[in-house]
VEXFI-510468 format. One line per 2 residues: number of its first residue (from 0); their letters; for each residue z, x negated, y negated of N, C-alpha, C. Coordinates in nm, 4 decimals, decimal comma. Layout:
N
NUM = a = Z:X:Y:Z:X:Y:Z:X:Y ~ ... .
***
This chain:
72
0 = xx = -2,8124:-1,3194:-9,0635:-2,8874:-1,3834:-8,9584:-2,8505:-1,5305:-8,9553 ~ -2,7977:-1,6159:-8,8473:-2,8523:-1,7528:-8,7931:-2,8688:-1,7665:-8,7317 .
2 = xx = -2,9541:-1,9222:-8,7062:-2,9915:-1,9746:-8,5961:-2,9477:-2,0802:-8,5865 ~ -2,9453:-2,1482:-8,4611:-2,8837:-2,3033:-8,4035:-3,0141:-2,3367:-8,4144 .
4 = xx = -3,0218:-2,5182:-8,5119:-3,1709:-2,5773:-8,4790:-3,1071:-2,7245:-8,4078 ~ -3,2027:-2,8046:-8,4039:-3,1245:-2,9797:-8,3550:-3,2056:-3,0208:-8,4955 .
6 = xx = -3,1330:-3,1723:-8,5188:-3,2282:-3,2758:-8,5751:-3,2623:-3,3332:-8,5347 ~ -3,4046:-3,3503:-8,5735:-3,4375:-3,4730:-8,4978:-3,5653:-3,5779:-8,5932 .
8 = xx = -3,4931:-3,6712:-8,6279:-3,6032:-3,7337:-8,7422:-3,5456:-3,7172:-8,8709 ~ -3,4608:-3,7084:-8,8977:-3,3683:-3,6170:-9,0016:-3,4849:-3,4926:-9,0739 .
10 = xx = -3,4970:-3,4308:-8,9666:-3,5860:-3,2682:-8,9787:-3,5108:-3,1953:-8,9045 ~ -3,4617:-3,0587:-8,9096:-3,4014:-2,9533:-8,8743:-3,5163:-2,8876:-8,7986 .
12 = xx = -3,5380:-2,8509:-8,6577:-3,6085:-2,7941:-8,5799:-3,4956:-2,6532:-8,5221 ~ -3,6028:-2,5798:-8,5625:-3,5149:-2,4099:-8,5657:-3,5996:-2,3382:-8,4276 .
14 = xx = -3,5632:-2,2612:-8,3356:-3,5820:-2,2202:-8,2154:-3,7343:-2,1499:-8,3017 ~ -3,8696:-2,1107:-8,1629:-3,9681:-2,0507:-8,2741:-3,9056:-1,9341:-8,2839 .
16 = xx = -3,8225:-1,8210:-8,2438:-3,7874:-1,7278:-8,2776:-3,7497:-1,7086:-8,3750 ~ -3,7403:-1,8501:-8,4875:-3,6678:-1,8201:-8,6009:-3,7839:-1,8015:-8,6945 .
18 = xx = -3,8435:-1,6566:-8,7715:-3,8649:-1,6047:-8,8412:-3,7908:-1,6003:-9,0452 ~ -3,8512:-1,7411:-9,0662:-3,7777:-1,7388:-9,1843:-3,8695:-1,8213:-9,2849 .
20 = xx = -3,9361:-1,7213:-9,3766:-4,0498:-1,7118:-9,4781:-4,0601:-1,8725:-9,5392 ~ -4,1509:-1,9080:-9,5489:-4,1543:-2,0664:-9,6478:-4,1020:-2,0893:-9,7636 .
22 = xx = -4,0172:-2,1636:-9,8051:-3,9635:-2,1874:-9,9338:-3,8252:-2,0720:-9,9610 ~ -3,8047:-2,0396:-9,8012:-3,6432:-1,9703:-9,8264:-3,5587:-2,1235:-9,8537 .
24 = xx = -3,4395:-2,0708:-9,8918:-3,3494:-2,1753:-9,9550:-3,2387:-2,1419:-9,8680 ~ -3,1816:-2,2532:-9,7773:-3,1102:-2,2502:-9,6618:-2,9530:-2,3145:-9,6901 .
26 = xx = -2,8856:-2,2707:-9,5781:-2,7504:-2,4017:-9,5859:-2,7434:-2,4298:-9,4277 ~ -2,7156:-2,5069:-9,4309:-2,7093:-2,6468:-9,3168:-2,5616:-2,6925:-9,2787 .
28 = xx = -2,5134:-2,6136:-9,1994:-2,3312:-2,7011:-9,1863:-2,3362:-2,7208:-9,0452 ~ -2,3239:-2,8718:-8,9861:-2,2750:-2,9205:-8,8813:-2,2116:-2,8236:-8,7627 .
30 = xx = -2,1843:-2,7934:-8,6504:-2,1519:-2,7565:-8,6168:-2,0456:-2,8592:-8,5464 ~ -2,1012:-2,9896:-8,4798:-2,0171:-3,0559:-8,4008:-2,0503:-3,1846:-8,5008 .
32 = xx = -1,8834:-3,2242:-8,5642:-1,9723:-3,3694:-8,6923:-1,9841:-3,4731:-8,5941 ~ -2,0646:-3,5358:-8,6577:-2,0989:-3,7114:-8,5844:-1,9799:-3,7925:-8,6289 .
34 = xx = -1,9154:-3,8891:-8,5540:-1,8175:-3,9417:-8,6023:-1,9424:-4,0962:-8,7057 ~ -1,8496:-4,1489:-8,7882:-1,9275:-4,1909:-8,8672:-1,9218:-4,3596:-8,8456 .
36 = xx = -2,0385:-4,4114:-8,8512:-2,0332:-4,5700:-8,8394:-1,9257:-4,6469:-8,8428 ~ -1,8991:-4,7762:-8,7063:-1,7656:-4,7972:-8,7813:-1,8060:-4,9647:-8,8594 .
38 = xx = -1,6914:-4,9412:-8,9500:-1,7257:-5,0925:-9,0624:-1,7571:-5,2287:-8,9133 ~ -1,7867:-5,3145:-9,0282:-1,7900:-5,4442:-8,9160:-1,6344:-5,4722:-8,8915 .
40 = xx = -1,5603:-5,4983:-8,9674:-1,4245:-5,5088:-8,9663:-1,3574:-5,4190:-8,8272 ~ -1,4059:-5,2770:-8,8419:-1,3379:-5,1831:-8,7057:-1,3947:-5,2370:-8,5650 .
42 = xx = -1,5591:-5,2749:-8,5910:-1,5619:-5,2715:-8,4469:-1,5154:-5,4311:-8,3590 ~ -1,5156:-5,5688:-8,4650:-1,5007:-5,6992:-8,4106:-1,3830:-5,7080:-8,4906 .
44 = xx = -1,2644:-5,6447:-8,4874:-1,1447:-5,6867:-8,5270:-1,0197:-5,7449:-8,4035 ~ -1,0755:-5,6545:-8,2970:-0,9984:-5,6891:-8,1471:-1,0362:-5,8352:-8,1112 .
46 = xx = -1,1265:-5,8968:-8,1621:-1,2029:-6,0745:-8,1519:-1,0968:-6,1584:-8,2774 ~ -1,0684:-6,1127:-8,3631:-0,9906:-6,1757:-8,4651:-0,8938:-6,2876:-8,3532 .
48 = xx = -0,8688:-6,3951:-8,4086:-0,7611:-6,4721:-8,3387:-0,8119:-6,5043:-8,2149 ~ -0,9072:-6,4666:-8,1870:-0,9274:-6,5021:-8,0042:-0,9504:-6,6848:-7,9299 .
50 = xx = -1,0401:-6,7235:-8,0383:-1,0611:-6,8775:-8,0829:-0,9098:-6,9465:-8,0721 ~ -0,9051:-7,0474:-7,9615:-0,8304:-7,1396:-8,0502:-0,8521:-7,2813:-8,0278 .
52 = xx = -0,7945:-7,3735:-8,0941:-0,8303:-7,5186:-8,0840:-0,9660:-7,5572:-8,1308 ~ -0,9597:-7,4432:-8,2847:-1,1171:-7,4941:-8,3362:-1,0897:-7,5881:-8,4212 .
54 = xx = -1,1779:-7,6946:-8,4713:-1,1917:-7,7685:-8,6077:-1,1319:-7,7250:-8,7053 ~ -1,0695:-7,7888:-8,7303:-1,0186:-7,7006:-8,9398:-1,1187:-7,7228:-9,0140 .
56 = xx = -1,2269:-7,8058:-8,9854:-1,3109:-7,7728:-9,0855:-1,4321:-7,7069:-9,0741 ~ -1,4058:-7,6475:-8,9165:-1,5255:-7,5691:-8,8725:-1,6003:-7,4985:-9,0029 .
58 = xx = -1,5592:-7,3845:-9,0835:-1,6251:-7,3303:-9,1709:-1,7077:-7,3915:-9,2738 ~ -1,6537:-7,5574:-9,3318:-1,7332:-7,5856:-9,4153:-1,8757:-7,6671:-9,3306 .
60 = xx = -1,7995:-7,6838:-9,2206:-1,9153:-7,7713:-9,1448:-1,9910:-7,7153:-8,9917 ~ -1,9989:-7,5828:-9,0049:-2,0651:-7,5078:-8,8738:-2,1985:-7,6034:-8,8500 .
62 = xx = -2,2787:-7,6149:-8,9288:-2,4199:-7,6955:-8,8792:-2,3803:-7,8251:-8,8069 ~ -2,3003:-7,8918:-8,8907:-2,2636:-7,9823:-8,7555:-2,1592:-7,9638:-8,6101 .
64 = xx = -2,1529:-7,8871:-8,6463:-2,1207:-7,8437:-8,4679:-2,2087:-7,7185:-8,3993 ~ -2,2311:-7,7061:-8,5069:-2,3835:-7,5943:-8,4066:-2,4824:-7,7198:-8,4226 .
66 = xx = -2,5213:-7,7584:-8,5122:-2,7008:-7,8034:-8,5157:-2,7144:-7,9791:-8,4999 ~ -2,5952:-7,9821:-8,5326:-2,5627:-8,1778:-8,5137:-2,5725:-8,2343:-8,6684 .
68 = xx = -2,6044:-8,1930:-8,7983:-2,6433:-8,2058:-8,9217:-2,5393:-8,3162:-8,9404 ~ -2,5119:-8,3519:-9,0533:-2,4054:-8,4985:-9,0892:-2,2949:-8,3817:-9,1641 .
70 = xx = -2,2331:-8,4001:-9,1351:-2,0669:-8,3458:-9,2262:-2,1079:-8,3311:-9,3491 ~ -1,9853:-8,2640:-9,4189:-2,0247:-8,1941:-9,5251:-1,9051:-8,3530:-9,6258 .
***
């Protein structure tokens, strides 16, 4: 016997037709996989290099060019 359920909530919801006693011991295989998170790196890597004519010392000194702070 199976049945197709969805998740939802990370809970497995089984059609009510599914007739299957409490504390049966099940297996669970994907049918269609989720593709999986992508790193920060995959999704803002196409932005890499896009900047140009920044400060060279932008990194040690972002607050003063974001917030106005005194140099580092």
């Amino acid at each position: 016997m199976s049945y197709k359920g969805t998740v939802r909530n990370g809970t497995v919801i089984l059609p009510p037709d599914a007739d299957i006693p409490e504390g049966t011991e099940v297996e669970v295989t994907p049918i269609h996989e989720t593709p999986t998170t992508k790193s920060f790196h995959e999704r803002y890597a196409r932005f890499a290099g896009m900047a140009k004519d920044l400060p060279a010392d932008l990194a040690e000194n972002h607050d003063h060019y974001l917030h106005g702070h005194p140099r580092k």
